[in-house]
Every structure is written in C-alpha cells, then in structure tokens.
MISE-701290 format. One record per residue (C-alpha): z, y, x; residue in one letter. Coordinates in pm, whole numbers, plus 50000, padded with zeros to 5 digits. Each point is the difference from the previous one (the first is absolute). Example, Ala and Ser with C-alpha at 12.3 -4.5 7.8 and 13.67 -1.06 7.14 Angstrom:
<recs>
507804955051230A
499345034450137S
</recs>
This chain:
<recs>
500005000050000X
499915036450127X
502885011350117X
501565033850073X
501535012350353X
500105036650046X
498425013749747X
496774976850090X
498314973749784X
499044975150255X
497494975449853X
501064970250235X
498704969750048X
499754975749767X
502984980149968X
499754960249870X
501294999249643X
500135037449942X
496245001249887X
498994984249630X
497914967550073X
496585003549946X
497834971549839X
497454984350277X
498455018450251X
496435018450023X
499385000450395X
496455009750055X
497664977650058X
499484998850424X
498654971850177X
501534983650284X
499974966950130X
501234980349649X
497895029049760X
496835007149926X
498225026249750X
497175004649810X
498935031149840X
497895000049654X
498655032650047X
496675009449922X
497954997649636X
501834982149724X
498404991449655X
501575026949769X
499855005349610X
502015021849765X
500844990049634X
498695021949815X
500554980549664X
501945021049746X
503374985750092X
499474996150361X
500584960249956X
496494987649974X
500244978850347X
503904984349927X
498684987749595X
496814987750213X
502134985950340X
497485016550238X
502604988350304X
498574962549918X
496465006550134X
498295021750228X
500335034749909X
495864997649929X
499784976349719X
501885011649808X
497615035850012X
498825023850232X
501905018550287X
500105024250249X
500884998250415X
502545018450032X
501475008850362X
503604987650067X
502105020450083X
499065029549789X
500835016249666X
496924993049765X
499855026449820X
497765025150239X
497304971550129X
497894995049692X
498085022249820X
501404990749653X
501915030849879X
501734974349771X
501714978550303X
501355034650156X
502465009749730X
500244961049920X
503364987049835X
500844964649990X
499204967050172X
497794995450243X
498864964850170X
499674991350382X
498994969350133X
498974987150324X
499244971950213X
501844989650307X
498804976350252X
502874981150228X
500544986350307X
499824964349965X
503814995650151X
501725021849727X
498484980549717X
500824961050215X
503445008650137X
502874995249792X
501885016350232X
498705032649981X
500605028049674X
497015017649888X
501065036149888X
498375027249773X
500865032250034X
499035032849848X
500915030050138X
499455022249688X
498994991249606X
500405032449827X
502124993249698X
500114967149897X
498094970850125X
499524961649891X
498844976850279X
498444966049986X
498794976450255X
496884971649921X
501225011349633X
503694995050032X
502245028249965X
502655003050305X
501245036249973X
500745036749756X
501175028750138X
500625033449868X
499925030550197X
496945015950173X
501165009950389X
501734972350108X
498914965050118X
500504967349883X
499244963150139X
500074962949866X
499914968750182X
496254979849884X
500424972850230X
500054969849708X
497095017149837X
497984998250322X
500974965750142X
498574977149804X
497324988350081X
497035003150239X
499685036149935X
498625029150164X
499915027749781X
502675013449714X
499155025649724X
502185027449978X
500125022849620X
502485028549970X
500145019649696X
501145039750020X
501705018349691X
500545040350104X
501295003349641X
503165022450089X
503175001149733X
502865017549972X
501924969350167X
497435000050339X
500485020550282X
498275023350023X
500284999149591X
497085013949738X
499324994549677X
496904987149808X
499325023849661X
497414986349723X
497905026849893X
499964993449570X
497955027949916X
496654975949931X
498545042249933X
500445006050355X
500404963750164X
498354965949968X
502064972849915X
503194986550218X
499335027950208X
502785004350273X
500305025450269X
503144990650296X
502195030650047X
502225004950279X
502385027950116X
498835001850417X
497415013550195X
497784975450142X
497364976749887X
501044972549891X
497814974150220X
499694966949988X
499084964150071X
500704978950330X
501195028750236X
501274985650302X
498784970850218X
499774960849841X
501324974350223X
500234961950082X
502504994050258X
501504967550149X
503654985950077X
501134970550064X
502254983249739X
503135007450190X
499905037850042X
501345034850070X
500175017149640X
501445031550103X
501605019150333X
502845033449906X
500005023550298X
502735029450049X
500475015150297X
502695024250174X
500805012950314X
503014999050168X
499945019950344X
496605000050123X
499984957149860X
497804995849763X
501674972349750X
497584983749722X
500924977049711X
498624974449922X
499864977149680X
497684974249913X
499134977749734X
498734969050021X
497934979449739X
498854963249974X
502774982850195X
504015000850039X
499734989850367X
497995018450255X
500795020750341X
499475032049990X
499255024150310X
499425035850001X
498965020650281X
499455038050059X
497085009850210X
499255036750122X
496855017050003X
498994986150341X
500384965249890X
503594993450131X
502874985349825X
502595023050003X
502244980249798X
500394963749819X
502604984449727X
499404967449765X
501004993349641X
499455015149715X
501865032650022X
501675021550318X
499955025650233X
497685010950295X
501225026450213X
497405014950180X
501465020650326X
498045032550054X
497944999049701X
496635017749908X
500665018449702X
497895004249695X
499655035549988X
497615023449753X
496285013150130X
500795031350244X
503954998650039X
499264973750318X
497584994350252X
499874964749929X
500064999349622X
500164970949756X
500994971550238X
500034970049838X
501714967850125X
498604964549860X
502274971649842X
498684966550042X
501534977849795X
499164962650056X
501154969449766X
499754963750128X
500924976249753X
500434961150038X
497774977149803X
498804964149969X
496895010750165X
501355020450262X
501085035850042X
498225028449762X
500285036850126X
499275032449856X
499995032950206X
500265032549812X
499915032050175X
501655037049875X
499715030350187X
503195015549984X
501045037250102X
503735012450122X
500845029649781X
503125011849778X
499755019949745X
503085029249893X
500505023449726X
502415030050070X
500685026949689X
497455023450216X
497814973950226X
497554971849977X
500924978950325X
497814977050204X
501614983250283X
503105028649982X
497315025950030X
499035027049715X
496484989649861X
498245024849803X
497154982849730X
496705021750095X
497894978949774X
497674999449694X
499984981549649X
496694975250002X
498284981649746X
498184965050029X
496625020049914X
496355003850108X
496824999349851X
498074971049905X
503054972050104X
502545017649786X
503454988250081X
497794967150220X
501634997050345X
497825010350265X
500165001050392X
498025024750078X
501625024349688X
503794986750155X
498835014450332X
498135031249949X
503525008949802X
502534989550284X
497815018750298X
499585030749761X
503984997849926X
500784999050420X
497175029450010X
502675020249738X
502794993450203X
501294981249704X
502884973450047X
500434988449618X
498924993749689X
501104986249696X
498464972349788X
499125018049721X
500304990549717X
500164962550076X
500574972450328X
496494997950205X
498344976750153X
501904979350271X
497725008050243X
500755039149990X
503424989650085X
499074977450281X
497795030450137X
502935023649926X
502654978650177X
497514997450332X
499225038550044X
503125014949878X
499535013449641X
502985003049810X
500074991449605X
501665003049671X
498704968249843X
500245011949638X
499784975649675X
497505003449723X
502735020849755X
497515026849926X
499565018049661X
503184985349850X
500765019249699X
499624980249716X
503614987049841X
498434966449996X
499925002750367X
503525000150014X
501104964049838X
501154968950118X
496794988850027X
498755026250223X
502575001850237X
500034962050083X
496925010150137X
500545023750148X
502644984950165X
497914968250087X
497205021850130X
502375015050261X
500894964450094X
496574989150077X
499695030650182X
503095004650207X
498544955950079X
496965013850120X
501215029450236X
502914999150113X
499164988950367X
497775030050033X
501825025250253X
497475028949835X
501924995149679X
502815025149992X
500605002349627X
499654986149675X
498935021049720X
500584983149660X
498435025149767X
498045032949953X
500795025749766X
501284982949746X
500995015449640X
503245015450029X
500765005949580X
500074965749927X
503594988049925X
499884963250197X
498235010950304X
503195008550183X
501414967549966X
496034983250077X
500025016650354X
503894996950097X
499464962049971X
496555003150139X
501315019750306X
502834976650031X
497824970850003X
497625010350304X
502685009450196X
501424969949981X
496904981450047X
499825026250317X
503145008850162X
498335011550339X
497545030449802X
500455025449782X
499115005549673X
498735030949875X
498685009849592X
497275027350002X
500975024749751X
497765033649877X
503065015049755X
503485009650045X
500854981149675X
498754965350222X
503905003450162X
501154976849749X
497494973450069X
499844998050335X
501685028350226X
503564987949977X
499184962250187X
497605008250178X
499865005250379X
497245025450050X
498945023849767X
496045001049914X
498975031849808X
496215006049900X
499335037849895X
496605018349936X
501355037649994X
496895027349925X
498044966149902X
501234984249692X
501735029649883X
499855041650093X
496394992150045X
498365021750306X
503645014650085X
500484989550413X
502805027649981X
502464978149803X
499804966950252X
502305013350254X
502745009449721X
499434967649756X
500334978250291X
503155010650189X
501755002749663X
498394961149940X
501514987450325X
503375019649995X
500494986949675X
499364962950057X
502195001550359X
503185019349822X
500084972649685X
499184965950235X
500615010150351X
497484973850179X
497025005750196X
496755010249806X
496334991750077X
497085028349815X
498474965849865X
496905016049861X
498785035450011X
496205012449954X
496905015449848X
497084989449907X
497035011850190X
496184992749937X
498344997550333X
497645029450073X
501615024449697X
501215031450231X
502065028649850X
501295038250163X
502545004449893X
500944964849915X
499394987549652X
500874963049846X
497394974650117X
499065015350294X
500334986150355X
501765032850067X
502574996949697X
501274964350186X
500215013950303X
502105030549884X
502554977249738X
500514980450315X
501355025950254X
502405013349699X
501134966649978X
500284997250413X
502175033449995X
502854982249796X
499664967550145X
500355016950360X
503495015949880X
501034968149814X
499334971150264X
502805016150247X
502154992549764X
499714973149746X
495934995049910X
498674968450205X
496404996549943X
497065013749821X
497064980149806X
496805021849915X
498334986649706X
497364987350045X
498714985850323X
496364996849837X
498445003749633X
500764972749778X
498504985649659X
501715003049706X
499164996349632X
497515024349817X
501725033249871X
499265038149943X
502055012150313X
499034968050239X
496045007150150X
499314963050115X
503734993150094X
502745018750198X
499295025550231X
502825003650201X
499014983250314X
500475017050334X
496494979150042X
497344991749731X
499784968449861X
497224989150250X
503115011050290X
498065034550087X
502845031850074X
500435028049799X
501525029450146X
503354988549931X
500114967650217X
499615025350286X
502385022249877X
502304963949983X
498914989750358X
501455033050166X
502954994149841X
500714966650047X
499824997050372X
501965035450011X
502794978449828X
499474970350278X
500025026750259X
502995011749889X
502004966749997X
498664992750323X
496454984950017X
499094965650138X
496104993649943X
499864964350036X
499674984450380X
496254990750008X
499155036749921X
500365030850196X
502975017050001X
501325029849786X
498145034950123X
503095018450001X
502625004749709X
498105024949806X
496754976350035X
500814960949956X
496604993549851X
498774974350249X
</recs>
C-alpha cells in the first residue's frame, strides 16, 4: 500500500499480499527459445450486417462456413478501423456487427505436438467481439482497447492438418453500461425517417472507430508454462532491488530460475522460485527523455521453467525488460527517483487518416520522433489504453505516460449502476494485467470528465479509485476533472489532481485577456480545497492549418498561438509551487463525429492530422526544451551534447 513518511506518498514496491490478485496473466507474446509467433496481418474477408436487426449472419450461422458462401465480402486490412477504406458511405457511419474471417496456415509441429499450446490473441476488438475457430466458438469479450487471448490447441490438433479458419464477429454498438458508454435512439417519425431507423449517440469527442484494431496473433507455449511475471522495483542506496512474482501454469512441480541481464548482455543479478528479491548494486536507473544522459535503461528478466516429465525435461524461457524507477507524490511534487519531474507532454489520440484507430509502425514512429523533436517527455492515453507496442517504444526511449481507461463521456445516470461499475472496475483489472511492468507508466487514470450532478457517482469512483490502487500499490492514481463540482467524485482519493479547462475557447469567446485571471483563480482554488499536486491535463484551441489572423481571431493559427502563451504565463507562476505538468490539447487533428461546430473533426492539434506543424508546435518546442534546460538538460548519449543552457536543442 502507499504509505506516508514526511509528508511524502511513497508509492513503494509492491509488497506480496498487499496487491488484489489478478485473474491469469496477459504477457505479450515474445519468442524465445520455447515460443514462437505468428502474425495474421494483412487482408481479411470482411462483411457488415446490414439486415434490419443487425443479426442476419448469427439466425444464418455464417461462423460455420467460409465467410464467402454464405454471400459476398470485402478484404479488409487487419489491423485497421473499417470504416475509412471503402467507398460505401453506408459502412463509415456503420452501427452493428460486422464479420471477419481468415485463414491461417501452421507449422506442422504446433498442430502434431501435444505438448505445445496454440494461442490466439487479439490485441484490440472495438466493443464487443465473438470468436470462433473451424466454426467453434472459443472466446467473447467486451471492451474495445484491451486485448484478449484463448488457448486453440484441441481445435488444431486433430488431425493431419495444416490450416485453421479463424471468424471473429465485431459489435461497436455502445450502451449506457460500455465504456466508453452511448446510446442507440430509434428515429419513429416514418415523416422524416424510414423504418427502424437508429442513429448511436454518444457524449465524447472522437470517432467512434471500429473493427479489429490492433495486431491478431498465434503464439506457442508449451503445456507447462509461464502465465504471468509482477515486477516492482525500488532503490535502496544506489542498489537497485526488483520484485519478482511469477505464476506458473500447467504443472505443480517445476524449477524455476530467473536472471537479470543488463544492457550489455551481463547478468547482473540471479534468484530462483517463484517470487523474491534481486538487488542490483549500482543500478542504471530508468529515468524520463532529457533529465539523463543515458535515458530509459532497461534491464531484461529471463525467466526460465524446467519441468520434469515422462519424456524428459520441457522448458520455457520468457523474457521482460524491466526498468529501476520509483515513483513519489509530495502535496507540491511529482517524484521520479527522489527527483522533481515536471509532465511537459501532450494529450494524443489513436488517429490518422485512412487506418483510423489501425496500429501502424510507421504512424507510431513519425509520432514518437516528432514528440523528442517538441522536447516532450509525456503524454497521456487519451481517452483509452493503446496499443502495447506504444508502451514498449515508450519504456525504451524514455516517454513517460498516464495510461488512462476508456471512462469518457460518462454522464448518463445509467452509467452509474451496478452494472456499469463492475466494469468499470474489471476494465481497470485487465488493464493494470497488461501494464504494470512498463517503467513509462507513471499513473493510472480511471476516468475523464465524468458527470458531477448525478447522485451515485461519488460512491462509483471512491470504490473505483480504491480498487486500482489496490490492484496498483506502486503508481498513482489520478481522475481528470474539467469542474470544481467533480471534488466530490474524484478529488478527495485521489493522488494527483487532473484539471482540463478551455478558458477564451468554450466560453468568453475571443477574450485572451481573461486566461491569466480564470486560471490562477482555477488552480488556487483546487490547491487550497485538496492540497496535492496538480497536472493542466488538457488546455487548447482549435486551429485550421493555413487560417492566419492580426490581431488574433478564433480559428486562426495565430489565435492558438496567443491562448497558449496566456496559459504559459500562469503555468510559469504556478509550477514553482504546486502545478506539475502541462498537456496541450491536441498533439494533432483528430476525427470526430459530424456536427455544426466540428469541420472534418477536431482541430486542436499542435500538428494536422497528416502530422504537419502549425505555428503552435513551434511555439510548444521553444518552450519545452526551455523547461528541460531549466531542470538541467541531458540530450541522450548517442547525440551531441546540450549547446549551452539557453540552447539544449541538439
């Protein structure tokens, strides 16, 4: 649990039987010497339902057959939201089920060796998805951002096979009981409307992609595996100490070794069984982009299971990087290894054009190389986890981030229930499973500005908050709040305060001159009631690239620019003494749905949609590294050094 010494909440490490147990584990698939992946990326067969009541391929079992015989389809690239690669204007806006199906080919020794578990995994099904394998259903899971897995191996060994057919059906029907929630209204009006016309409303502001998102997967155990690894760490005079649990599946009797390796391939130190202590003397540190010269060191755990059986010893080798960091919370500081950390970072959206919310390399790092060009050393997921493989990349060059759930647009009373918060609750569970090893991960943020009137929310996110810190004892949790009236929800348990404002945006329309008032009086508030370190979570105008204004007016690259150095004034008087970081929204343009004040989505991106800078990301980029310069500036090691204090650009 945290505990309190001197006025500091130190977020230790974890300690065995302090932490709620979480149900299996959801390591990522990595090959090593026992494992081996297969990606099913690439064109999948693809049809919606467009039947009246979206049902049409359940009432006629399309999962039995291939996908084709049962009626045309389309190929459909995986990962990818479908909604931007046809030309159908129907499929864009499309609510309801939608089929995938493809066939993968196997290696010969996963489908003949008993031995071995066949697993697949998807990384993303945004919401709900329905999986079958050679027409046998193995797996339903709701929830669109995180990834789920089931173990096929009795489906594919039997028999001289090569080959397995793989159907997964996609529902991005949202209720008031998903997260993020909606609502579906039937238009009744047949004067206006045809019939059992629907429309899905929602209360956030992003398009609501969909399909397979994230990478499909087939990866291979043995029978007798490593199901999941916990990692804390601490320091404890210059030695770094790491935790260790691990769980072990398939067999009661095994040895278990576990070995730490440095980044030139040594092994610093060893233990064996399935939980203790390494103590690492003179330990590399995990430390944030530009506040060391050797940033983001990461350490590697090899863990390696031999286990005893009638036909000799099996082994499996799994292999975690792991970085040495603590993380502290003072009533005025955010503290990484003991030192003050200020968040100079940017709110992000899964978003391009074309893939949609479809993981993409080359998208992941174009974003990450223009982030170091800011001088940026955060974000925050919002508003929902991504991809596992931008918190692999994160982790590796030093990127810190608030790994936020999908509680967006929660203001429906419905919201609130039993119903809802279970899960809620579960969803931070599966996603405290899936990162908590990551050393970029800082903080949990369970929700986004929620409804405040609504009489059961208080209790909803006391137990919520409750609940992820004790899933999490070694982070802190933090509630991202845009009213003074979200106190009762959130403020009082939390352990940083989030606020989102859009002074001389949302309201006082055009009026700069207000900013520097609204906001000190927003920030003394919140720090005389709570008393706890506050991060500017969001902050922003939008800006359509190429519109220029003297004097600034709304919409113009000039306006952003000029609402951003009010903003800067305050925030420059408020970090020295309780303010600890600052999110612009948006890094880039964003889709959302179709309204009378959104021209083809969001436009407050420092960058446009196709990552091109407006004025402002300049405007961001001097300031940024001014901030690293002032905390002391460490480019990292393989580039040149700083220029000089007032110039650490490299």
């Amino acid at each position: 649990m945290a505990r309190r010494a001197a006025g500091l909440w130190a977020l230790g490490p974890l300690l065995w039987g302090c932490a709620l147990a979480l149900r299996g584990g959801m390591l990522y698939p990595r090959e090593s010497p026992s494992r081996e992946r297969k990606e099913l990326g690439g064109l999948w067969k693809f049809r919606a339902d467009f039947s009246e009541n979206r049902r049409q391929g359940f009432e006629q079992q399309w999962y039995r057959a291939p996908l084709r015989e049962s009626g045309p389809t389309l190929d459909m690239p995986v990962p990818s939201s479908f909604n931007d690669v046809g030309q159908d204007g129907r499929l864009r806006g499309f609510v309801g089920w939608v089929w995938y199906e493809r066939e993968a080919v196997l290696p010969q020794r996963w489908t003949q060796d008993t031995h071995t578990r066949v697993v697949l995994r998807i990384g993303s099904a945004h919401y709900h998805a329905i999986v079958w394998v050679n027409g046998v259903h193995v797996a339903e899971h709701e929830g669109g951002h995180l990834p789920f897995e089931v173990d096929i191996s009795k489906l594919v060994q039997v028999g001289p096979m090569s080959s397995c057919r793989i159907t997964i059906a996609v529902n991005n029907t949202l209720t008031p009981h998903t997260l993020p929630p909606g609502t579906i209204v039937y238009e009744t009006d047949t004067s206006k409307y045809p019939n059992n016309y629907f429309v899905q409303n929602t209360h956030f502001d992003f398009f609501n992609y969909a399909g397979l998102h994230r990478p499909v997967i087939l990866y291979t155990t043995p029978t007798a595996y490593i199901d999941d690894i916990d990692v804390t760490t601490s320091v404890d005079q210059g030695t770094g100490l790491v935790y260790y649990q691990i769980s072990i599946q398939g067999s009661e009797h095994f040895e278990l070794e576990v070995f730490l390796w440095d980044e030139k391939g040594n092994i610093v130190a060893q233990g064996s069984g399935g939980r203790g202590q390494l103590q690492v003397p003179n330990a590399h540190l995990w430390w944030p982009y530009l506040m060391h010269e050797h940033p983001a060191y990461l350490y590697t755990l090899e863990a390696r299971l031999t286990v005893q059986t009638a036909a000799g010893d099996v082994s499996d080798f799994y292999l975690l990087p792991v970085g040495i960091r603590t993380v502290a919370v003072t009533k005025n500081q955010f503290l990484i290894n003991g030192k003050p950390f200020y968040f100079r970072g940017v709110n992000k959206h899964e978003d391009a054009d074309i893939r949609g919310k479809g993981f993409d390399w080359p998208l992941l790092m174009k974003d990450l190389n223009l982030l170091r060009w800011l001088g940026a050393n955060a974000f925050r997921t919002s508003h929902y986890p991504y991809a596992e493989e931008v918190m692999q990349l994160c982790d590796q060059y030093g990127v810190v981030v608030i790994d936020e759930s999908p509680g967006v647009g929660i203001v429906l009373s419905q919201s609130y229930n039993n119903q809802s918060l279970q899960h809620h609750l579960e969803v931070m569970e599966e996603l405290v499973r899936r990162d908590k090893n990551h050393p970029a991960v800082v903080m949990w943020s369970v929700a986004n500005e929620p409804a405040s009137s609504l009489g059961p929310a208080g209790y909803y996110f006391k137990t919520l908050i409750a609940h992820t810190k004790a899933l999490d004892p070694s982070r802190p949790v933090t509630f991202v709040t845009n009213s003074k009236y979200d106190a009762d929800l959130g403020a009082p348990y939390v352990d940083v305060i989030c606020v989102n404002s859009y002074f001389s945006w949302y309201h006082d329309f055009g009026h700069l001159e207000v900013i520097q008032l609204q906001l000190a009086t927003q920030f003394e508030n919140w720090y005389k009631t709570y008393q706890k370190p506050i991060i500017q979570s969001e902050y922003g105008a939008d800006a359509i690239s190429g519109f220029h204004h003297d004097p600034p007016l709304m919409f113009s690259e000039e306006y952003q620019k000029s609402l951003l150095e009010q903003y800067h004034l305050v925030l420059d008087q408020k970090r020295k003494e309780y303010v600890v970081g600052e999110l612009i929204w948006n890094f880039a343009d964003f889709m959302t749905d179709q309204s009378t004040f959104r021209v083809l989505g969001n436009k407050k991106g420092i960058f446009t949609r196709q990552r091109q800078p407006k004025g402002a990301a300049f405007l961001l980029r001097e300031r940024y590294w001014k901030l690293a310069n002032e905390t002391g500036c460490h480019p990292p090691a393989e580039k040149p050094q700083c220029l000089g204090k007032s110039h650490c650009t490299w």
